[in-house]
C-alpha positions, 0 to 999 in steps of 0.5 A: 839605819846606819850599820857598822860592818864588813865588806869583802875584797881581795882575791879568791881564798884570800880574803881582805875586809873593810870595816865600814859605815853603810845604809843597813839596805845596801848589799855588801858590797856596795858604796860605804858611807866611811871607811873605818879600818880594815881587818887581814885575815891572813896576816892576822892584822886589824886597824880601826879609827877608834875616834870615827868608830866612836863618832858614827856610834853617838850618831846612831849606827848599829855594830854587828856581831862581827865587828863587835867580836874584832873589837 
């Protein structure tokens, strides 16, 4: 199953996430299938490609709470 969820980068306490589409079984950090935008904690900034976010829900992906909740 396909999830829509975050990946983690950035430096120590400075966190920068990735909002992606990968395999449900995939560890956090690993190879996403498309990259959907991102979300700057520290500067409170978010950016997502609503028409791919879109494209990978009619295909079947699952949102987690965390992006549901930057939604």
């Amino acid at each position: 199953m396909i999830k829509i969820r975050l990946t983690r980068l950035g430096k120590r306490n400075n966190p920068f996430y990735r909002i992606v589409a990968i395999e449900e079984n995939k560890k956090r950090e690993g190879e996403p299938i498309d990259i959907l935008g991102f979300w700057d904690k520290s500067n409170k900034k978010i950016e997502i490609n609503k028409n791919k976010l879109e494209e990978w829900k009619k295909k079947g992906a699952v949102v987690t709470k965390a992006v549901e909740n930057l939604l």
